[in-house]
C-alpha positions, 0 to 999 in steps of 0.5 A: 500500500502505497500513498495515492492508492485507491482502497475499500473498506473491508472491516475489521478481521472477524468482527460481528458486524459487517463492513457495510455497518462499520465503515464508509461504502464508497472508496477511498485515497491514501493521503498518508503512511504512518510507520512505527515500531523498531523497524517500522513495520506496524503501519496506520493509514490515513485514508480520505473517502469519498463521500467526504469523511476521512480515516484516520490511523487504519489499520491495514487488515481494515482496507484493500487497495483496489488500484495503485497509483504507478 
C-alpha cells in the first residue's frame, strides 16, 4: 500500500458486524503512511473517502487497495 492508492473498506478481521455497518461504502485515497515500531513495520493509514469523511490511523487488515497509483 502505497500513498495515492485507491482502497475499500473491508472491516475489521472477524468482527460481528459487517463492513457495510462499520465503515464508509464508497472508496477511498491514501493521503498518508504512518510507520512505527523498531523497524517500522506496524503501519496506520490515513485514508480520505469519498463521500467526504476521512480515516484516520487504519489499520491495514481494515482496507484493500483496489488500484495503485504507478
Amino acid at each position: 500500500m502505497r500513498v495515492g492508492d485507491v482502497v475499500k473498506w473491508i472491516g475489521f478481521p472477524g468482527a460481528s458486524l459487517p463492513p457495510e455497518k462499520t465503515g464508509p461504502s464508497c472508496v477511498g485515497i491514501v493521503v498518508s503512511l504512518h510507520h512505527f515500531g523498531i523497524k517500522g513495520d506496524d503501519i496506520r493509514a490515513d485514508v480520505s473517502w469519498g463521500d467526504g469523511s476521512f480515516g484516520n490511523m487504519l489499520y491495514p487488515q481494515t482496507i484493500e487497495v483496489v488500484s495503485e497509483i504507478d
